[in-house]
C-alpha angles and dihedrals in degrees: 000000000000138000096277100055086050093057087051088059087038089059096029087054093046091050099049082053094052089043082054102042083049094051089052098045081043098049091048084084090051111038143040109238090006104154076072089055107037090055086050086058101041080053083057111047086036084058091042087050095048086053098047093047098049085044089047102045102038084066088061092043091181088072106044122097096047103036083038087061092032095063102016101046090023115034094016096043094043077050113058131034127211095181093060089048094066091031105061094043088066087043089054093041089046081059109062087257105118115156086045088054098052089043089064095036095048098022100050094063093041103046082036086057091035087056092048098055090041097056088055088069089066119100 
């Protein structure tokens, strides 16, 4: 890997935190406690994506190591969050909100898996 496809991660990265910070501040108009659920979807599509681009560029095997970490470590990882994951459910437990709370803990690794498997249908 050289400097250039560091600076692609770098940006790609920079980009899928910004996607995210932009889903929690958006959600706050449509939902109670969003920024929780918003993080929990974000889990989710950046796990979906993840699927749908391995699947993608392993097809076209000439692309796939650099594109691969360009839009899986960089877009996918600024993306999701797997801190905050963990992190909101014990706020929203902390809070008197419970089941909200083990839905997100429980719910976040199974539909991100979910997504993930699901995404490998694709073709």
């Amino acid at each position: 890997m050289n400097t250039v496809d560091l600076g692609w991660i770098v940006i790609a990265g920079g980009v899928g935190a910004l996607v995210r910070y932009g889903a929690e501040k958006g959600s706050a108009t449509f939902i109670h406690h969003s920024r929780h659920w918003a993080t929990m979807v974000v889990n989710i599509l950046g796990c979906f994506i993840s699927g749908i681009l391995t699947v993608y560029l392993a097809a076209h095997n000439s692309l796939i190591d650099h594109h691969l970490s360009v839009f899986t470590t960089g877009f996918c990882g600024g993306l999701t969050t797997y801190s905050s994951a963990v992190a909101f459910p014990q706020i929203q437990w902390h809070r008197g909100h419970h089941n909200a709370a083990l839905l997100n803990l429980l719910g976040t690794p199974v539909l991100c898996a979910a997504a993930y498997m699901a995404s490998l249908q694709i073709h």
